[in-house]
C-alpha positions as CSV (number, residue, x, y, z in Angstrom):
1,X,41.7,4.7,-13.0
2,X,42.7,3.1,-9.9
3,X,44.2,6.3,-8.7
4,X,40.6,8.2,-8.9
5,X,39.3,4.3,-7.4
6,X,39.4,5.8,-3.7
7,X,38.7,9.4,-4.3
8,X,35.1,7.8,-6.2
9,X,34.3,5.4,-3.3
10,X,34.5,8.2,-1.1
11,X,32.5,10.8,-3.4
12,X,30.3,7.9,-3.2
13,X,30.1,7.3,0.7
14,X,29.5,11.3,0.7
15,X,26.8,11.5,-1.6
16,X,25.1,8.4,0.3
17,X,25.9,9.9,3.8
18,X,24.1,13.8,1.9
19,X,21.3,11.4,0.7
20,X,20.9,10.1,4.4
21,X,21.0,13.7,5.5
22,X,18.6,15.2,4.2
23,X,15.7,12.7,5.9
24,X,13.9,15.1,8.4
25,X,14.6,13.6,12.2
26,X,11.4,12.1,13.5
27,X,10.8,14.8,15.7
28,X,10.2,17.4,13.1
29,X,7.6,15.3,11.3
30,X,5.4,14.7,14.6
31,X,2.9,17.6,14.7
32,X,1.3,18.3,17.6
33,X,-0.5,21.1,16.9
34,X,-2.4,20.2,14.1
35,X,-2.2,16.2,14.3
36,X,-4.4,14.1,11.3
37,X,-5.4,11.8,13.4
38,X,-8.4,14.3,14.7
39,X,-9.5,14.5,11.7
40,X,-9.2,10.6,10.4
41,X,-10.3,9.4,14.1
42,X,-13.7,11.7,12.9
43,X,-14.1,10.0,9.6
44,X,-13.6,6.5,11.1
45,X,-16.1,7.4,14.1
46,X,-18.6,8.1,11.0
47,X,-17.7,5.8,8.9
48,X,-20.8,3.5,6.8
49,X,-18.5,0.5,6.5
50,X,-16.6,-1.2,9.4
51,X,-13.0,0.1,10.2
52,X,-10.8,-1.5,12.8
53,X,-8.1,0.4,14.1
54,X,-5.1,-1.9,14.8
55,X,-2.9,-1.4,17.6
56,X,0.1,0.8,17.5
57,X,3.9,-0.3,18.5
58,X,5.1,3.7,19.2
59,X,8.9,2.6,19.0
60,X,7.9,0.7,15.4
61,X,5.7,4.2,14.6
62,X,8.3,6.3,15.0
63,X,10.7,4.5,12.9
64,X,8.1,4.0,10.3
65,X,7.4,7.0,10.1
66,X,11.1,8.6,10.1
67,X,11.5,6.0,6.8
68,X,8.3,7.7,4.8
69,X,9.0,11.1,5.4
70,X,6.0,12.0,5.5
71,X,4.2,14.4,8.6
72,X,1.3,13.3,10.7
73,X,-0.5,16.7,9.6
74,X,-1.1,14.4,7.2
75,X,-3.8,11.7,6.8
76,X,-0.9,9.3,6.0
77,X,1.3,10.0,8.4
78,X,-1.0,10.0,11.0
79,X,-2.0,6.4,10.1
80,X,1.3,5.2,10.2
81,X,2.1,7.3,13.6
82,X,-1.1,5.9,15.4
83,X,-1.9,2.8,14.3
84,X,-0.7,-0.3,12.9
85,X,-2.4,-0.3,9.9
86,X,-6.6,-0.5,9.5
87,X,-8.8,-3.3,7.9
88,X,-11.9,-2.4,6.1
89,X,-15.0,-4.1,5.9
90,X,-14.0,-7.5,8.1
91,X,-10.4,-7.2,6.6
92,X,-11.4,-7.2,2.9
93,X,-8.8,-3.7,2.2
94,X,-5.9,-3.8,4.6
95,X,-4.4,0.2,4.6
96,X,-0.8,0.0,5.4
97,X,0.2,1.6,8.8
98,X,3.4,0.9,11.0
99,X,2.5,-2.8,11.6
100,X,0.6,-5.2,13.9
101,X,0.4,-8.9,14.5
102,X,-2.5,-8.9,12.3
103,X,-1.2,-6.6,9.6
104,X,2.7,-7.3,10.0
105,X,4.1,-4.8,6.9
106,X,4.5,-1.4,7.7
107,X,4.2,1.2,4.8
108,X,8.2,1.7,4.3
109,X,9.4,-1.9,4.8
110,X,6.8,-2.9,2.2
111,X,7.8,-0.7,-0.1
112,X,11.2,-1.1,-0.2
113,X,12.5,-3.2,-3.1
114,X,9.4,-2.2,-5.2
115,X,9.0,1.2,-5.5
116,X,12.4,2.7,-4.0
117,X,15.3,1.0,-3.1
118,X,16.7,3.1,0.1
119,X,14.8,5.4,2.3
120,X,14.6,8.5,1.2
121,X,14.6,7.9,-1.8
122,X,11.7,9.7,-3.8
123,X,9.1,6.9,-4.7
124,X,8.0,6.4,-8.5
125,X,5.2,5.0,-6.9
126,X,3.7,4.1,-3.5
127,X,1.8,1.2,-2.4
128,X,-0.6,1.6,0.5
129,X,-3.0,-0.7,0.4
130,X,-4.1,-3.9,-0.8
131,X,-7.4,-6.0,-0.6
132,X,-8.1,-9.9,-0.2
133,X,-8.2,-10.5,-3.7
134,X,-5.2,-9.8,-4.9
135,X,-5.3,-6.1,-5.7
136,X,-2.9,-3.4,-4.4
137,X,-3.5,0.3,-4.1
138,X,-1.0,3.0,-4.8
139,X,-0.2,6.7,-5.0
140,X,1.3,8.0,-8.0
141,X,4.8,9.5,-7.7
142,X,5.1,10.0,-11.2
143,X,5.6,6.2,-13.1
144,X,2.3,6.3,-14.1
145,X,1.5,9.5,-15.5
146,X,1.1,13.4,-14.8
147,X,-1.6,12.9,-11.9
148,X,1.0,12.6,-9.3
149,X,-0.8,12.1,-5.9
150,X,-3.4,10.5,-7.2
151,X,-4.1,6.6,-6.8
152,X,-3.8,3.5,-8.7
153,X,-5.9,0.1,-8.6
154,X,-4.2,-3.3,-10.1
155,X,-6.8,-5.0,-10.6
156,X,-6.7,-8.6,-10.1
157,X,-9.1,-9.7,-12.9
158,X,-6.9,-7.2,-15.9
159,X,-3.8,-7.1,-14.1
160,X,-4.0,-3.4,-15.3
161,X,-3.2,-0.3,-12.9
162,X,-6.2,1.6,-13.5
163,X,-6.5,5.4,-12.4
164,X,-8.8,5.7,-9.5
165,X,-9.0,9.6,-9.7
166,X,-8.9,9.5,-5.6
167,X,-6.2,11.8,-3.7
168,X,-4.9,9.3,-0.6
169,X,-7.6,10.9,1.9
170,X,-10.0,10.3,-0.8
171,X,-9.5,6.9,-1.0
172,X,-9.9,6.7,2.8
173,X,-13.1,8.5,2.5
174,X,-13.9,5.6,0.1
175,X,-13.1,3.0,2.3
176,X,-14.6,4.5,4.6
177,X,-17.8,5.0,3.3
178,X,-17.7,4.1,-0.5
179,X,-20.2,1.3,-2.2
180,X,-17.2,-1.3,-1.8
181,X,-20.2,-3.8,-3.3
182,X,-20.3,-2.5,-6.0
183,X,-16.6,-1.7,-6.5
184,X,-16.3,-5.2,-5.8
185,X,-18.5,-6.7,-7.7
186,X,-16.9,-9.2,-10.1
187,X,-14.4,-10.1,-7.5
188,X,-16.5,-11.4,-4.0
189,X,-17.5,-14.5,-4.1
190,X,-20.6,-16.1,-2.0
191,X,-19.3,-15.8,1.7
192,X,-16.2,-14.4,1.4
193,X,-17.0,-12.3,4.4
194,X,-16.7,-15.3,6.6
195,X,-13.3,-16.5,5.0
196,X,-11.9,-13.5,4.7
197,X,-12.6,-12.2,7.9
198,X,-10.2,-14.8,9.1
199,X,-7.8,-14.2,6.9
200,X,-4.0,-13.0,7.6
201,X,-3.1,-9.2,6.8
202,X,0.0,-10.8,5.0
203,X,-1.9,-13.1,2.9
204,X,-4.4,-12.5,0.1
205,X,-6.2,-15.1,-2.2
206,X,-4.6,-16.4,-5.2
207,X,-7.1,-17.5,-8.1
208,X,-7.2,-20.5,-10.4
209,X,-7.9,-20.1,-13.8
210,X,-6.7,-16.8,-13.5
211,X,-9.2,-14.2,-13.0
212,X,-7.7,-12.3,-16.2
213,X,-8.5,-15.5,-18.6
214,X,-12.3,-16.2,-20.2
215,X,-12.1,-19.4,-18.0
216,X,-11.5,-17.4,-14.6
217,X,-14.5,-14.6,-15.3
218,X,-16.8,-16.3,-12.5
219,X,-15.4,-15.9,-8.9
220,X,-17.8,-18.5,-7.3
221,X,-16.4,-20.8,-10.4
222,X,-12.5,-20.8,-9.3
223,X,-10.8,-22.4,-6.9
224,X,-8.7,-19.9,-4.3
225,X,-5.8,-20.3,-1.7
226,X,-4.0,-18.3,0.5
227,X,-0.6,-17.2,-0.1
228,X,1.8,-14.6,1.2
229,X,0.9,-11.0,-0.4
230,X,4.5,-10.9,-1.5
231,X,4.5,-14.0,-3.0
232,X,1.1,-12.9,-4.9
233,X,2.7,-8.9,-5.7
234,X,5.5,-10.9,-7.2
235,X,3.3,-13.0,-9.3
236,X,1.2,-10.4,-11.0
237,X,4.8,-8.1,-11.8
238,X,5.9,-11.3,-13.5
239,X,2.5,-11.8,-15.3
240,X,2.2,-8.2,-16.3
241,X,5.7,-8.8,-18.0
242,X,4.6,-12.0,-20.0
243,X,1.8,-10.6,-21.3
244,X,3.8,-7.2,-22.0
245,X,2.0,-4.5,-20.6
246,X,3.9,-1.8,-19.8
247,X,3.4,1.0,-16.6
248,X,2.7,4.2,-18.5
249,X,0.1,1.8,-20.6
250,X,-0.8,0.2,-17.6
């Protein structure tokens, strides 16, 4: 065994250095002759609800970009090449992007540890967005059933993933114009436009009782505070544990 010790660590260097390969050079995934942004610049311009576009870093785009693997053909990849992420209705739904001082995570960087655990890696999942209250968005990759591509809600008040039926551009055509009110409902409370308008892309509002519980059912009943979105995606893993549900149960 320790004869074959080297001759695995290098198999193993190989393997990781083939791995690395195969991640298409940032060049290849910019496309410049048929660029998404046209097209997600159009939806935004038409938009019902309010969009802001948050400023891009094009060093941090690039590399953001290179680590998703993904084209800006596509609506994704054009939002992480051109912006730094975009808030929806006064910052309520925060789509992941390449980063900004008011959205800080790019789409890779937050993904890592969660749903791969090196880039290029194929994702079982992938989070893209996440709103105020506590709830993350992401496209299916496989974990949670046969509708790869399609999205993913946890919800906040079940802690279940629940199927969306939305492809990624349309979920931004929801955002963009959907009855978030109404999508909403159980989980704005009176004025939250005013607080969460000044809320931190990297923070999201933590509930107590739990929103899940009898006790927590009424949003204007519970009290809320800030905390890091990591700290709140951590939470609600360990939760979902505890009270044993499972991914392909949701």
């Amino acid at each position: 065994m320790q004869k074959l010790l080297p001759f695995l660590i290098l198999t193993l260097s190989t393997l990781t250095s083939l791995a690395q390969n195969k991640m298409r050079p940032v060049e290849e995934l910019i496309n410049n002759t048929e660029p998404g942004w046209v097209f997600v610049q159009r939806w935004i311009d038409s938009a019902k609800n309010k969009v802001e576009i948050l400023s891009v870093d094009t060093s941090k785009a690039k590399d953001a970009l290179f680590k998703t693997q993904v084209t800006t053909r596509s609506p994704m990849g054009a939002i992480i090449h051109s912006t730094g992420g975009l808030l929806i209705d006064n910052g309520w739904i925060r789509i992941l992007g390449s980063g900004n001082i008011k959205l800080g995570r790019t789409l890779p960087d937050w993904n890592k540890g969660k749903s791969f655990k090196e880039f290029g890696e194929r994702p079982a999942f992938l989070l893209v967005a996440d709103d105020a209250a506590g709830g993350f968005f992401a496209v299916n990759g496989g974990q949670f059933g046969n509708d790869a591509g399609k999205l993913y809600y946890l919800a906040p008040d079940n802690l279940e993933w629940e199927a969306l039926d939305l492809t990624y551009t349309e979920f931004l055509q929801f955002c963009f114009n959907g009855d978030l009110d109404d999508f909403y409902n159980s989980l704005r409370w009176t004025n939250w436009k005013e607080e969460v308008s000044k809320l931190d892309g990297n923070m999201v509002y933590n509930f107590y009782p739990f929103l899940w519980t009898k006790e927590g059912k009424d949003i204007n009943k519970v009290s809320r505070k800030a905390i890091p979105v990591e700290e709140q995606y951590s939470f609600e893993m360990d939760m979902r544990k505890q009270l044993g549900l499972t991914i392909n149960g949701h």
